[in-house]
ZAMARGU-4260 file (C-alpha; in steps of 0.2 Angstrom, whole numbers, plus 5000, padded with zeros to 4 digits):
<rodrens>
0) 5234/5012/5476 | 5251/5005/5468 | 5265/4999/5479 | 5276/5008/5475 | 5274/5028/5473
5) 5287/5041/5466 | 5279/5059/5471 | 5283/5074/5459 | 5283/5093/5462 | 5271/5096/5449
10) 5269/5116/5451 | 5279/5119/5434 | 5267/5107/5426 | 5251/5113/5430 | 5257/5134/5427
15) 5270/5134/5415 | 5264/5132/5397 | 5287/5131/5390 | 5304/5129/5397 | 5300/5118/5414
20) 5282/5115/5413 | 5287/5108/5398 | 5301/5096/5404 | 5291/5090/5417 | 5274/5085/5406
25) 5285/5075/5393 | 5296/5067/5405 | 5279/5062/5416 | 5270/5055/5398 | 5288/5044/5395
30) 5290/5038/5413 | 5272/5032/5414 | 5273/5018/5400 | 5288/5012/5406 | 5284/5011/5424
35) 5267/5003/5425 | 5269/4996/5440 | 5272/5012/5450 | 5262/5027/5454 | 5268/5043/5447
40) 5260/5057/5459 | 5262/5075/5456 | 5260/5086/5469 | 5253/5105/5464 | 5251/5118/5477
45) 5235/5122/5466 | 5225/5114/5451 | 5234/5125/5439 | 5228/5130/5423 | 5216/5118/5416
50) 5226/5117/5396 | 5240/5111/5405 | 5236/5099/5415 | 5225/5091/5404 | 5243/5090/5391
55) 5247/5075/5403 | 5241/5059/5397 | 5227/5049/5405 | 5235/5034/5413 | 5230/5022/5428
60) 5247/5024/5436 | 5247/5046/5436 | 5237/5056/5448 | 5236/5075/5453 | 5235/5082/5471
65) 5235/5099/5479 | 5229/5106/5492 | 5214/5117/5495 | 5224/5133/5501 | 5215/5150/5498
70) 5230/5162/5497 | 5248/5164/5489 | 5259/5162/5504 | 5248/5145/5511 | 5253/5137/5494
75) 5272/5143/5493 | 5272/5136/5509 | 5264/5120/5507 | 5277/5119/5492 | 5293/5123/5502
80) 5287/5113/5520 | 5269/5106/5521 | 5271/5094/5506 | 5282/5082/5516 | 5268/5077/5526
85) 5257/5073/5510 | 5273/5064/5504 | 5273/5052/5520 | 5255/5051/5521 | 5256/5043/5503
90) 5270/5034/5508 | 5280/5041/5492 | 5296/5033/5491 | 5305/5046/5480 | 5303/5064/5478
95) 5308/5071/5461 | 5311/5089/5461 | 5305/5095/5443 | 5312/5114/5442 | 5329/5113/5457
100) 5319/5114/5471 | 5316/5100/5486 | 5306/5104/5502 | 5313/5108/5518 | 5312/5092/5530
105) 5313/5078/5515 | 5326/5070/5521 | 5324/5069/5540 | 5307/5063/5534 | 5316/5048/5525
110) 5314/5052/5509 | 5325/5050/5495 | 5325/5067/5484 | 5330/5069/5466 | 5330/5084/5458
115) 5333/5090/5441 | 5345/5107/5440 | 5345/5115/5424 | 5355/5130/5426 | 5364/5139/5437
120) 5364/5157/5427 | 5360/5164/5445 | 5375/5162/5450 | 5387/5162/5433 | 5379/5177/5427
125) 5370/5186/5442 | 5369/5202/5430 | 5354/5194/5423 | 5341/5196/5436 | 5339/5206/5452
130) 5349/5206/5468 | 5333/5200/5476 | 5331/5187/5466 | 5348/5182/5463 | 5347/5181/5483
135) 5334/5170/5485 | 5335/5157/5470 | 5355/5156/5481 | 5343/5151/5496 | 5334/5137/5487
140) 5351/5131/5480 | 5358/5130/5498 | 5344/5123/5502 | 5341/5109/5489 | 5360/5103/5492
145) 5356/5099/5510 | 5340/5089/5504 | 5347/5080/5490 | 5350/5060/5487 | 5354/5063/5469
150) 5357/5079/5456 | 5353/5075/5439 | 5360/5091/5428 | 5352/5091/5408 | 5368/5095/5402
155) 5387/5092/5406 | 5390/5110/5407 | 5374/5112/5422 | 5385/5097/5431 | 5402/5109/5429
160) 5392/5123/5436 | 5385/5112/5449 | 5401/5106/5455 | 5410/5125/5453 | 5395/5131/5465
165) 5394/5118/5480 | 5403/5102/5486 | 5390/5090/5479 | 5397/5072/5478 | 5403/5071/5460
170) 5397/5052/5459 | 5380/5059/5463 | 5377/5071/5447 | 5370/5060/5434 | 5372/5070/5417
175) 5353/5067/5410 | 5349/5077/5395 | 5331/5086/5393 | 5318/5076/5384 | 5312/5084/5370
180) 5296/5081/5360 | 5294/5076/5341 | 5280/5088/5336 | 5292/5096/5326 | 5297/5083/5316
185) 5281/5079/5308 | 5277/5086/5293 | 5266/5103/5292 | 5249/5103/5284 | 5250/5118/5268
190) 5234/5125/5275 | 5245/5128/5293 | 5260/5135/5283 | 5247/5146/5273 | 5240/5151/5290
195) 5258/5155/5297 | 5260/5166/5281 | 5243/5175/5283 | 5243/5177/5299 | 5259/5184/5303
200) 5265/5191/5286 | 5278/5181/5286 | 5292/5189/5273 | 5299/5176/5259 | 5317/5173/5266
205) 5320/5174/5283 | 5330/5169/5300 | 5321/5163/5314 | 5325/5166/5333 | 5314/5159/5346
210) 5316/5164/5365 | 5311/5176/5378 | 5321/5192/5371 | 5330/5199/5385 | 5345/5202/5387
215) 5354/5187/5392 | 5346/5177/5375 | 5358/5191/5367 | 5346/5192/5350 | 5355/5210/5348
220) 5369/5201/5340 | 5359/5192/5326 | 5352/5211/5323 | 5366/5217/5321 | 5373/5202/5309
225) 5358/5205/5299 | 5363/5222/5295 | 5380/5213/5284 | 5368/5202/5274 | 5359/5202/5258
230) 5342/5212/5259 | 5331/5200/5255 | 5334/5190/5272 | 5324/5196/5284 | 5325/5190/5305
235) 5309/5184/5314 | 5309/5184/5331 | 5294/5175/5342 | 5295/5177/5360 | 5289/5187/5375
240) 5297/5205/5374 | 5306/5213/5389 | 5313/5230/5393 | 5328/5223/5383 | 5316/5226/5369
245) 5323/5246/5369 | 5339/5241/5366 | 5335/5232/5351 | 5325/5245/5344 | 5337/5258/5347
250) 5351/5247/5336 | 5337/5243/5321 | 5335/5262/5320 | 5350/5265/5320 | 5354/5250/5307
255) 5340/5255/5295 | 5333/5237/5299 | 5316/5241/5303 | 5307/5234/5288 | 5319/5218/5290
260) 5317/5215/5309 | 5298/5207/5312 | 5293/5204/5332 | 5279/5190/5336 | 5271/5188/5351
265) 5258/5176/5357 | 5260/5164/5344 | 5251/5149/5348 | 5260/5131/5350 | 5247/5124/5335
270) 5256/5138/5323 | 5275/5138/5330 | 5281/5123/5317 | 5275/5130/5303 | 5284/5148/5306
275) 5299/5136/5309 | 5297/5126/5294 | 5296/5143/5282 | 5316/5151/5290 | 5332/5148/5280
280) 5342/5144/5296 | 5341/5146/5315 | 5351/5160/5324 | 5353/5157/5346 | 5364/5167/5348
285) 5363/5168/5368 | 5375/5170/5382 | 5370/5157/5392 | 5357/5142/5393 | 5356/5126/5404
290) 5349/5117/5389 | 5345/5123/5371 | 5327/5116/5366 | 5325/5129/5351 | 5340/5124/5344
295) 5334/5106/5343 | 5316/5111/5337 | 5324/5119/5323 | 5335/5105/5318 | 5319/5093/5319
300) 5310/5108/5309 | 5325/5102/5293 | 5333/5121/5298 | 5353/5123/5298 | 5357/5131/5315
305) 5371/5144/5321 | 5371/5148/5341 | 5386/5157/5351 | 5399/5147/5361 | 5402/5148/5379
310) 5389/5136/5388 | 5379/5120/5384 | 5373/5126/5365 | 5385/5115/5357 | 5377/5098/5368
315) 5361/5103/5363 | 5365/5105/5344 | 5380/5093/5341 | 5393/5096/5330 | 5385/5100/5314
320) 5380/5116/5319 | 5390/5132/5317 | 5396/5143/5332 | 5403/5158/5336 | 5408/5171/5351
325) 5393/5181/5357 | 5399/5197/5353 | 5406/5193/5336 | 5395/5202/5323 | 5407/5197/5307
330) 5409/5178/5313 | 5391/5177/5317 | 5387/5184/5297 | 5397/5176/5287 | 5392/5158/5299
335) 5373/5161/5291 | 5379/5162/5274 | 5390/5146/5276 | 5374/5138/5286 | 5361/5141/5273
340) 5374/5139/5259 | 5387/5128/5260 | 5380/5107/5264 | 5365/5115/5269 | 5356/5096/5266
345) 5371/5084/5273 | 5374/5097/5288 | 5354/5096/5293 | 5354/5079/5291 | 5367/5074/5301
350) 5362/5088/5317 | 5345/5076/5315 | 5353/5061/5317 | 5363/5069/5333 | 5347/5076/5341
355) 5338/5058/5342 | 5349/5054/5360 | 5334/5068/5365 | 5319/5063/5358 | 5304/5049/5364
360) 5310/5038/5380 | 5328/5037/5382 | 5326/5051/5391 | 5315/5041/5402 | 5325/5028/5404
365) 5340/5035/5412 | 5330/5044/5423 | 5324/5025/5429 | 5340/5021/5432 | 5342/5037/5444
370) 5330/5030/5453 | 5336/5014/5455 | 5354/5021/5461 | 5342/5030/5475 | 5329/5014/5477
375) 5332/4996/5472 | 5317/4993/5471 | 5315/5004/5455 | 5330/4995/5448 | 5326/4989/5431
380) 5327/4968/5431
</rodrens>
């Protein structure tokens, strides 16, 4: 065993294939390297789903453990109280709360918690999700307050909401921004790009939005843009549909759209950079996000970007991205035509050289320095 040993809550991990199961496998693989001389554990109520587990690298100083528990409420649990005896048992040193959640009891145990926070929708926009949801994701906030040493937020705007919601320290929020991968940045095979073509029918011009579409990712709005330019632009759209998904329908009948509008579900990971690499531009036009990872996958993909104002979108695609109110139809049109038309090179370019503070171990690294704030002993010498 190492001597020293940060423990993780791994659940997101292990069951999550996007959003924080993916935050948490690339910050584990980054950590690791760079801290050879500690133990990263992650702590899973179960093994998970093999695929995703097995996306964490094989390293000396990363393990797995979960508990052999045979139903649903022994795991949740394990995950909210039990966990902090495995922790001292382990003599974990630091917990790091992947997805805003710290177990009940960390601290009178003695242990340190960090936890990442990336939104607090919940609470800006509780129209979002159900009263019973909204009223027990405010428990686990409450909650993880009372257990926290140290909040890192993945965006300024989380650490504004953060501050706007409790009475958190201030000099205890560390502003550490999502890692995100570099998949997308490779180049694409032009058997994969046939494949994406093939398989998908892919039209010859087209915008692309990737996301969950409900209603909070507000893809009506580039719907209804679509209807103001030229017909041979086409909009995919690849995500899990949600009863929002009437709505939409209801507007492209009504637009005459339905030969322009193309849904994809289920698209594999192997296949999503080639669908990205075929678009003219990148609409995101949502509400409200903690992050903004599609918005940098596209800029890594070569795609000019436009996304609506109001929350963290313009951290995640810097400056060189267009932006414009979520309900404005006319803005968000004629901010396309300008995106795929007007220093369509320079303007990708330069949103490519923004998004690099995101990629590979930098990331890493400042979350190494949270850590030493919390414990000296993980203070970089």
């Amino acid at each position: 065993m190492k001597q020293k040993m940060i423990g993780y809550d791994a659940k997101r991990i292990v069951r999550n294939a996007t959003g924080l199961g993916s935050y948490g496998r690339t910050l584990i693989n980054d950590l690791a390297p760079l801290m050879p001389d500690t133990e990263l554990r992650l702590y899973a109520p179960d093994a998970g789903r093999d695929e995703l587990r097995e996306q964490i690298l094989p390293r000396e100083n990363v393990s797995f453990s979960h508990p052999r528990l045979h139903c649903r409420l022994q795991r949740d649990l394990w995950r909210m109280y039990g966990v902090v005896n495995n922790l001292k048992r382990d003599g974990v040193r630091i917990y790091h709360g992947l997805s805003g959640e710290l177990p009940c009891g960390l601290s009178k145990a003695g242990i340190p918690g960090v936890v990442t926070v990336h939104d607090l929708i919940f609470l800006r926009h509780p129209e979002f999700y159900k009263p019973i949801d909204v009223f027990f994701y405010k428990w686990k906030f409450r909650q993880m307050l009372r257990e926290a040493t140290r909040i890192i937020a993945i965006s300024a705007c989380t650490r504004r909401d953060i501050l706007a919601y409790s009475d958190f320290p201030e000099d205890r929020i560390d502003v550490v921004y999502q890692s995100c991968g570099t998949r997308f940045c490779r180049p694409v095979s032009p058997e994969s790009l046939e494949e994406a073509r093939r398989q998908y029918r892919l039209p010859a011009h087209y915008i692309l939005n990737v996301g969950t579409v409900e209603a909070r990712k507000n893809i009506l709005l580039g719907i209804c843009a679509l209807s103001q330019l030229p017909e041979e632009l086409h909009l995919v759209i690849v995500g899990r549909q949600t009863s929002y998904q009437k709505q939409l329908d209801a507007a492209i009948k009504e637009l005459g759209l339905a030969q322009r509008v193309h849904f994809l579900q289920g698209v594999p990971n192997a296949l999503l950079p080639a669908i990205y690499r075929q678009a003219e531009a990148f609409v995101y036009p949502s509400r409200y996000e903690g992050f903004g990872i599609p918005i940098i996958e596209a800029i890594q993909s070569g795609l000019p970007v436009v996304a609506a104002k109001g929350s963290c979108l313009e951290e995640a695609g810097g400056p060189d991205c267009l932006y414009v109110k979520p309900d404005d139809v006319r803005g968000m049109a004629g901010a396309l035509l300008v995106a795929m038309n007007t220093q369509k090179t320079e303007r990708v370019r330069r949103s490519q050289d923004y998004v690099k503070r995101f990629e590979k171990h930098d990331v890493a690294a400042q979350v190494i320095s949270v850590y030493g704030w919390v414990d000296p002993v993980f203070r970089v010498r």
